[in-house]
C-alpha positions as CSV (number, residue, x, y, z in Angstrom):
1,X,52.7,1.5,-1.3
2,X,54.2,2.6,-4.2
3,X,52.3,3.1,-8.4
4,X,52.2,0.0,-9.5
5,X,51.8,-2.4,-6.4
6,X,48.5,-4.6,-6.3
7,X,46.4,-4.2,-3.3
8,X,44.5,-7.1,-2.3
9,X,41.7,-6.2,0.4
10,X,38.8,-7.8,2.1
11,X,35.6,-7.4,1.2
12,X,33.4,-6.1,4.7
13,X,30.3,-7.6,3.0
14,X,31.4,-10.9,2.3
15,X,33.9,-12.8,4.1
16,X,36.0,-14.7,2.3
17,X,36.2,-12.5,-0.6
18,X,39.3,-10.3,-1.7
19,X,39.5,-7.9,-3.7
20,X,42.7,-6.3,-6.4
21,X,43.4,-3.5,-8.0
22,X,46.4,-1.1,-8.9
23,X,47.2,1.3,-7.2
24,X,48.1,4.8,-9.5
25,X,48.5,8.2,-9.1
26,X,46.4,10.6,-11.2
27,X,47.2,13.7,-12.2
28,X,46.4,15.6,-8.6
29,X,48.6,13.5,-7.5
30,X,46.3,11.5,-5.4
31,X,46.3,7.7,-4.8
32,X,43.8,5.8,-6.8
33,X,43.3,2.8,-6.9
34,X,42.0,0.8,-10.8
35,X,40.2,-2.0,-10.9
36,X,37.6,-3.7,-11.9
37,X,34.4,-4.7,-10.4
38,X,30.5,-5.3,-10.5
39,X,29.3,-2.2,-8.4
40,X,30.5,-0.2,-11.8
41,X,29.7,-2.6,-14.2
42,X,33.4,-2.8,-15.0
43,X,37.2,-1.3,-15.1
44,X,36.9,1.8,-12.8
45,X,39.3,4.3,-10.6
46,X,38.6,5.0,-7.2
47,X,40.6,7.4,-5.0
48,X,42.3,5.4,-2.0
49,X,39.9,6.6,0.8
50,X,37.2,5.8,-1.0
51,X,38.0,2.6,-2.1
52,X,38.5,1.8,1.5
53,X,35.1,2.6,2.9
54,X,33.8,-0.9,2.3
55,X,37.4,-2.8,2.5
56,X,39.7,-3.6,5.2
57,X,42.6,-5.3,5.6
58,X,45.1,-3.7,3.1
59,X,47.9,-5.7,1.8
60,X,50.2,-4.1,-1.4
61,X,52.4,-6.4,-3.3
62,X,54.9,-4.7,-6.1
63,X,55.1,-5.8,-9.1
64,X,56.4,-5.1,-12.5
65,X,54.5,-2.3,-12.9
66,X,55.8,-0.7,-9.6
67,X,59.0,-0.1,-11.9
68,X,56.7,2.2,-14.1
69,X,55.4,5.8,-14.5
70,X,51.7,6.5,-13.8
71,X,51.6,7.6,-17.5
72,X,52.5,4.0,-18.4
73,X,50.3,2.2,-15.9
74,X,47.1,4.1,-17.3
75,X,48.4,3.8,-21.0
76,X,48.2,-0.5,-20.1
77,X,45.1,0.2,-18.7
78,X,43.0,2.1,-21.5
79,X,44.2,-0.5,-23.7
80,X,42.9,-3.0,-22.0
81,X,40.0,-4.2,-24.5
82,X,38.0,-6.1,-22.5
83,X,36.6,-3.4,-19.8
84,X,32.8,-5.2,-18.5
85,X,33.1,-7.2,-15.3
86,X,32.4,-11.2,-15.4
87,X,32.7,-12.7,-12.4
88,X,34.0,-16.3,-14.0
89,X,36.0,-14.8,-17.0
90,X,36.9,-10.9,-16.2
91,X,37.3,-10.3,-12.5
92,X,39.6,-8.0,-10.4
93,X,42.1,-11.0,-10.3
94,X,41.8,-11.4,-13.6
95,X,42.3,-7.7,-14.5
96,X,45.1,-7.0,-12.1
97,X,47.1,-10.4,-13.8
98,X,46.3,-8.4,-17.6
99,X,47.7,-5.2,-16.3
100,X,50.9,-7.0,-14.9
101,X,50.9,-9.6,-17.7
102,X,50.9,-12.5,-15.3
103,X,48.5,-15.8,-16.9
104,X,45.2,-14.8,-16.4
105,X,43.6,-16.9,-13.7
106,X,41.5,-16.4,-10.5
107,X,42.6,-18.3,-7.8
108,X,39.6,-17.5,-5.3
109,X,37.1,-18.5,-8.4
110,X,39.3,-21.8,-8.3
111,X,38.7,-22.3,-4.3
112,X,35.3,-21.3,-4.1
113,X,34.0,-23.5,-7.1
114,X,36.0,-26.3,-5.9
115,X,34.3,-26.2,-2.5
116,X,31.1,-25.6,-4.3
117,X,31.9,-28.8,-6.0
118,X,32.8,-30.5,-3.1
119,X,30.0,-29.7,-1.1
120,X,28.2,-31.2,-3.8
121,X,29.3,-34.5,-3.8
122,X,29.4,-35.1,0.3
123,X,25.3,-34.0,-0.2
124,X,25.0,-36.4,-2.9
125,X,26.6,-39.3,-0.9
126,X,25.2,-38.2,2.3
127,X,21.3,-38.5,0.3
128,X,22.3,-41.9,-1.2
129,X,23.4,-43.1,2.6
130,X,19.9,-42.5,3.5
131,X,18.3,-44.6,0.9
């Protein structure tokens, strides 16, 4: 685990849901981990242990920003203009893809609307079947 790594975790609440940030250290030189979510409204920091109290299962992946100084990774993250969570447009994937400059997508948003979607349809033909 290394400044600049995403961490992708599970979410204790709900299964099936991950959740990224970057991992950073301030200037007490502890661990904290940025990111953004709906419990703050938003782009956030959270020191490692806490973040963990509600996650499990942590996985770190480097990236270009693991290259970096901390200085850097929080000058790309105060620039970052659009700071207030959204769920379908500005999500932790979303923000941790900004901060690395990867295209901005959400790939569980993709999954979980496409089984939305599908579950959809198999009610709708499953209705018609009984007509």
């Amino acid at each position: 685990m290394r400044s600049g790594d995403i961490i992708k975790v599970s979410v204790d609440s709900k299964p099936f849901i991950n959740h990224f940030g970057i991992v950073v250290r301030n200037l007490k030189n502890e661990v904290t981990i940025l990111h953004n979510t709906p419990d703050a409204k938003g782009l956030t920091e959270t020191k490692l242990h806490d973040f963990l109290v509600t996650r499990s299962n942590p996985k770190f992946s480097a990236t270009i920003l693991s290259k970096e100084t901390d200085e850097y990774i929080y000058s790309k993250y105060n620039n970052i203009k659009e700071r207030d969570f959204n769920i379908f447009t500005n999500n932790c994937e979303h923000f941790t893809d900004k901060m690395t400059g990867e295209k901005v997508v959400s790939e569980q948003m993709y999954i979980y609307i496409s089984i939305i979607l599908i579950s959809i349809i198999i009610s709708f033909i499953f209705i018609q079947s009984k007509k």
